[in-house]
C-alpha positions as CSV (number, residue, x, y, z in Angstrom):
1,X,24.8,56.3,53.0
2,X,24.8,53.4,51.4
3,X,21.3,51.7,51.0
4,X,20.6,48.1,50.7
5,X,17.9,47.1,48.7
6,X,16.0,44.1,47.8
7,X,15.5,42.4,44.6
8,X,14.1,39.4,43.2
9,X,16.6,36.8,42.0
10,X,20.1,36.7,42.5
11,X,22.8,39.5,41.9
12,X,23.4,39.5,38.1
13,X,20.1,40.0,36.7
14,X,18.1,43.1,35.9
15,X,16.4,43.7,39.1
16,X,19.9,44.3,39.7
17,X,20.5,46.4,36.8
18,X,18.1,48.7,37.9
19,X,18.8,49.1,40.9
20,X,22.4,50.8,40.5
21,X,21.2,52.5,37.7
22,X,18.7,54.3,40.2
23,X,20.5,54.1,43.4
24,X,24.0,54.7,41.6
25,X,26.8,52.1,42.7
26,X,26.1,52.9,46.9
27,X,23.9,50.3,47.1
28,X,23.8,46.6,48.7
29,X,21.7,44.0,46.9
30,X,19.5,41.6,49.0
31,X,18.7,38.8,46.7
32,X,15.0,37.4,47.3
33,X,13.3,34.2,46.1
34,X,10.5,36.0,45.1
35,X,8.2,39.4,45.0
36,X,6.5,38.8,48.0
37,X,9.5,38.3,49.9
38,X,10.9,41.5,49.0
39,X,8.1,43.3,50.7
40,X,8.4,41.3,54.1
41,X,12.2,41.8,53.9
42,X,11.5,45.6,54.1
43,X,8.8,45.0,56.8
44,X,11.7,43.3,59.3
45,X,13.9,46.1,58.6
46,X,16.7,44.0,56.7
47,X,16.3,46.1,53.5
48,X,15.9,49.7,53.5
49,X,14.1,49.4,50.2
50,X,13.0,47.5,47.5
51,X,13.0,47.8,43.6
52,X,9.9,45.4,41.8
53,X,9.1,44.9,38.0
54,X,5.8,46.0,37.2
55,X,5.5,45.4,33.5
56,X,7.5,45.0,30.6
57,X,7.0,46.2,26.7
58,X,6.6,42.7,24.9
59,X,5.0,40.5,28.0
60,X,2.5,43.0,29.3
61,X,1.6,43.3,33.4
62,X,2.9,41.4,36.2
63,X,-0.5,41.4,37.6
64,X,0.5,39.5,40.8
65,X,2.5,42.4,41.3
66,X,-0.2,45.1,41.5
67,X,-1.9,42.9,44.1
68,X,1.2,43.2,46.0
69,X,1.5,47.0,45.7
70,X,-2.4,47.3,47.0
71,X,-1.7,44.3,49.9
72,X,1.3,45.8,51.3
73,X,0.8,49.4,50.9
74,X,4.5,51.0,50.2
75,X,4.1,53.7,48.8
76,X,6.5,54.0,45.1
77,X,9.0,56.7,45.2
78,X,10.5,56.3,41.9
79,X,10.5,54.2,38.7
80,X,13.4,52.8,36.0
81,X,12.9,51.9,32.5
82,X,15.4,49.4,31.6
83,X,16.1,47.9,27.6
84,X,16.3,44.1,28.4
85,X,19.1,42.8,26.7
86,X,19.6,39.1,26.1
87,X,23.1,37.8,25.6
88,X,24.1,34.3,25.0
89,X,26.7,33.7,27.5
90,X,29.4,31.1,27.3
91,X,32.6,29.7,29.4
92,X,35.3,31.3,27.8
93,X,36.6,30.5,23.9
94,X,33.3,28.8,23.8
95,X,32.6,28.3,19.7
96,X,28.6,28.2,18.9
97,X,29.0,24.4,17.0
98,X,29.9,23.4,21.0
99,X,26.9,24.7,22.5
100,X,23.8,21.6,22.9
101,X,21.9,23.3,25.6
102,X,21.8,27.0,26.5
103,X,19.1,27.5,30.1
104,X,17.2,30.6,30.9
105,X,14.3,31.7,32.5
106,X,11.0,30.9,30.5
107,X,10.5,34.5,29.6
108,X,13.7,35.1,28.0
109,X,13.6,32.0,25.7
110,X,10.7,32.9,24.3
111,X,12.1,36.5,23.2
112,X,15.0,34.4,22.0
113,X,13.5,31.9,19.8
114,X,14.0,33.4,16.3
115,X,17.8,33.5,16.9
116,X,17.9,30.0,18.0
117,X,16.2,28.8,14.8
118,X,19.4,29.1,12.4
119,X,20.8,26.6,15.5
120,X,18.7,23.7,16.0
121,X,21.2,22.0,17.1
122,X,21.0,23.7,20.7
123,X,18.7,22.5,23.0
124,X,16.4,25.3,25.1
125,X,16.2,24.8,29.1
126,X,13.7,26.6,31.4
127,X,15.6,28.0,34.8
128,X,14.2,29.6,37.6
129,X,15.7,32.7,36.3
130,X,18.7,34.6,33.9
131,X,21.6,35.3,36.4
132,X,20.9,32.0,38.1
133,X,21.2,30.1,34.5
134,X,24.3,32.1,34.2
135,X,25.8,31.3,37.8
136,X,25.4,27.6,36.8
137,X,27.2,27.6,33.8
138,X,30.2,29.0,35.5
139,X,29.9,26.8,38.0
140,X,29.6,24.1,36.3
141,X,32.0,24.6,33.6
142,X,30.4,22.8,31.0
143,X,31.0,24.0,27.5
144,X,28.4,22.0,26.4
145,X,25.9,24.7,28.1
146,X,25.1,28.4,27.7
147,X,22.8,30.6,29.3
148,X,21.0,33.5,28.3
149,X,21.6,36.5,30.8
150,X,22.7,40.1,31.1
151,X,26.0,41.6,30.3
152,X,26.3,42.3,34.4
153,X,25.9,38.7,34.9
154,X,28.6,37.4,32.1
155,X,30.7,40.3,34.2
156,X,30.6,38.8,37.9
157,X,30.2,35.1,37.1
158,X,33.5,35.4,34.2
159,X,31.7,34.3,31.1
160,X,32.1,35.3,27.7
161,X,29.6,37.0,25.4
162,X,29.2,34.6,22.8
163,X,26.4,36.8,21.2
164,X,24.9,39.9,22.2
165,X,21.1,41.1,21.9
166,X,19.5,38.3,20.4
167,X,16.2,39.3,21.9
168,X,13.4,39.3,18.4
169,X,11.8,42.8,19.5
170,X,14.8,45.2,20.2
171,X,12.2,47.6,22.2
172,X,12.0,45.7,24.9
173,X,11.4,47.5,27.7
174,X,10.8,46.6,31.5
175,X,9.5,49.4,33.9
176,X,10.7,48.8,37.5
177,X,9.5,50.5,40.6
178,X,11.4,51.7,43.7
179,X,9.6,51.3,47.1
180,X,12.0,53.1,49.4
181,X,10.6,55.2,53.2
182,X,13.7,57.3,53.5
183,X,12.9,59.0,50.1
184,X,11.5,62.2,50.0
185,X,10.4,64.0,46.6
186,X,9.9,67.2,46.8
187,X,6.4,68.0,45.5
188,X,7.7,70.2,42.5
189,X,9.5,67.2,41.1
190,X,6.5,65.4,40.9
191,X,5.1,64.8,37.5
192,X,3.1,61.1,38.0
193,X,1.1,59.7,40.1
194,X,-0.1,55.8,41.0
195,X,-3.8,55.8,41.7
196,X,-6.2,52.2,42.6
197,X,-9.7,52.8,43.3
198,X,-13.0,50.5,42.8
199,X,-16.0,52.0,41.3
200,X,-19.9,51.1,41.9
201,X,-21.7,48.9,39.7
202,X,-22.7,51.5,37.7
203,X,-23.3,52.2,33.8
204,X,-20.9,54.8,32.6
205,X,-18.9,54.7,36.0
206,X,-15.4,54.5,34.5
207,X,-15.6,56.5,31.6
208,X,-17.0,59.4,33.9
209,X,-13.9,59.1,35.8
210,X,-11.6,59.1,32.8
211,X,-13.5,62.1,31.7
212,X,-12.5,64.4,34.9
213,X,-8.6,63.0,34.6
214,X,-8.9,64.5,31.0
215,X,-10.8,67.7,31.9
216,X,-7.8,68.3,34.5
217,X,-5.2,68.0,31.5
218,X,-3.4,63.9,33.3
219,X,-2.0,61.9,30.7
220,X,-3.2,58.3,31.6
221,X,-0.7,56.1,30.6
222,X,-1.9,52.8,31.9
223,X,-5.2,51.5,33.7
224,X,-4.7,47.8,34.5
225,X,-8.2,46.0,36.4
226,X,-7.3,43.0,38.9
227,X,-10.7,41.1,40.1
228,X,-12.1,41.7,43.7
229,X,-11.6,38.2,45.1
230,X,-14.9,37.3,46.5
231,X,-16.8,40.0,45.1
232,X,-18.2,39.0,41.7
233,X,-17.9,41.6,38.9
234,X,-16.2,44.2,40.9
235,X,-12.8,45.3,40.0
236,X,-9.6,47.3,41.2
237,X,-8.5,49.7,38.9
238,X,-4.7,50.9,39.2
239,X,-4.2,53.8,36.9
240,X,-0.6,55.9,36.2
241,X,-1.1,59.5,35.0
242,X,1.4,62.0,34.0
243,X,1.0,65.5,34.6
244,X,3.1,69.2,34.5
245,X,1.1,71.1,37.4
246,X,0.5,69.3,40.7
247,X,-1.9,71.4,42.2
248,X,-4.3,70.2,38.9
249,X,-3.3,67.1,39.6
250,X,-4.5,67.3,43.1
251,X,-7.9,68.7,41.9
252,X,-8.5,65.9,39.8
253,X,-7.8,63.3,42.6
254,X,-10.6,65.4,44.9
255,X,-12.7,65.9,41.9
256,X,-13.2,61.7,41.8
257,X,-13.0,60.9,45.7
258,X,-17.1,61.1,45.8
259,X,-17.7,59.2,42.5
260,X,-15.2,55.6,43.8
261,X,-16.1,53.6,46.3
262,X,-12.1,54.1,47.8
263,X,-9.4,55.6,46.5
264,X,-5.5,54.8,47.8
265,X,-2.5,57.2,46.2
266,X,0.1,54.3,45.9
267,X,2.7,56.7,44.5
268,X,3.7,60.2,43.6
269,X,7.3,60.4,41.8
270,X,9.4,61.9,39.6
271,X,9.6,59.8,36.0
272,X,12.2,60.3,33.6
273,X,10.5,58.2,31.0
């Protein structure tokens, strides 16, 4: 069955990307204008799921996004870890002297800068995202004007590759997750876990916590603290942990339920990373 999922930004860019590499190449993309609308587009039933960058290797946390995960409450089935590639794409037989402007997304210029130093010449342009920068310059057939995108977008919007991974750090990394009802993993597949909890105001309150994740052998591999909003000095806490025996892993959750004020399982997948 083919499953239609949404995304945030238009088909070409690597929301996209990871979509098919997790769903495979059965699955309908539903553009969205931004995060938030991905969640309501699953809420009205026009996507079955939804796929949502959480954090990336050079930039760090989408921290708006953990607020979404705890607003909405869809519970993560899955993840992908996807090397972000940035390509300078062109109209075709585009030479690099012809180029004055190349436009991207704010993100991806800045992991491009270093290459665009040996051509000052060429002039940087913020767009609202990759595959939308890319879209223009096809349909605007200006040679004058590159874009900096994915190898998927250069293949559905016909551009050439005038250069390929010019990103400065080459592990570059972003970590998308899958929010998706109809999956089911089975609970022997299970190996991580998304936890958010607050904790009182107490000396010492965290680190006991931390303490009982090691004691039951969880590899924490990320704690990330968004601000209570109207709550001074009281913080969510969204942690990932890694683990080989479920059952332990189950302990350790009930072993911390009477030391945090609340506690909400957001996820418990299968990662491959």
């Amino acid at each position: 069955m083919i499953s239609k999922i949404a995304i945030q930004g238009i088909q070409g860019c690597f929301h996209e990307e990871a979509a098919r590499i997790f769903y495979g190449k059965d699955v309908e993309i539903l553009p969205c204008a931004n995060f938030e609308d991905e969640f309501e587009q699953v809420n009205n039933g026009r996507a079955d799921g939804l796929i949502m960058a959480i954090e990336n290797t050079v930039a760090g946390a989408l921290l708006p996004n953990y607020a979404l995960l705890h607003k909405y409450g869809k519970a993560i089935k899955g993840e992908v870890f996807l090397p972000i590639r940035q390509n300078l794409l062109v109209m075709p037989g585009v030479k690099m002297e012809e180029l004055k402007e190349v436009h991207s997304h704010y993100m991806a210029i800045a992991q491009c800068r270093e290459f665009f130093k040996d051509y000052p010449h060429i002039r940087l342009v913020e767009a609202s995202d990759t595959a939308s920068a890319a879209r223009e310059v096809a349909e605007r057939g200006d040679r004058s004007v590159g874009a900096i995108a994915s190898v998927l977008a250069a293949e559905m919007f016909g551009l050439d590759v005038l250069a390929p991974s010019i990103e400065t750090h080459k592990q570059n990394f972003t970590r998308f997750l899958i929010m998706d009802d109809r999956l089911s993993v089975p609970s022997y597949e299970i190996n991580k876990a998304s936890l958010c909890f607050t904790l009182p105001h107490q000396q010492g309150s965290l680190s006991h916590i931390l303490s009982i994740f090691s004691f039951y052998e969880l590899n924490l591999t990320k704690i990330q603290s968004l601000p209570i909003v109207g709550k001074e000095w009281q913080y969510f806490f969204y942690v990932d942990l890694k683990f080989n025996d479920f059952d332990r892993y189950r302990k350790a959750v009930d072993a911390v339920r009477p030391l945090v004020a609340d506690i909400e399982v957001l996820g418990e997948y299968k990662s491959f990373g």
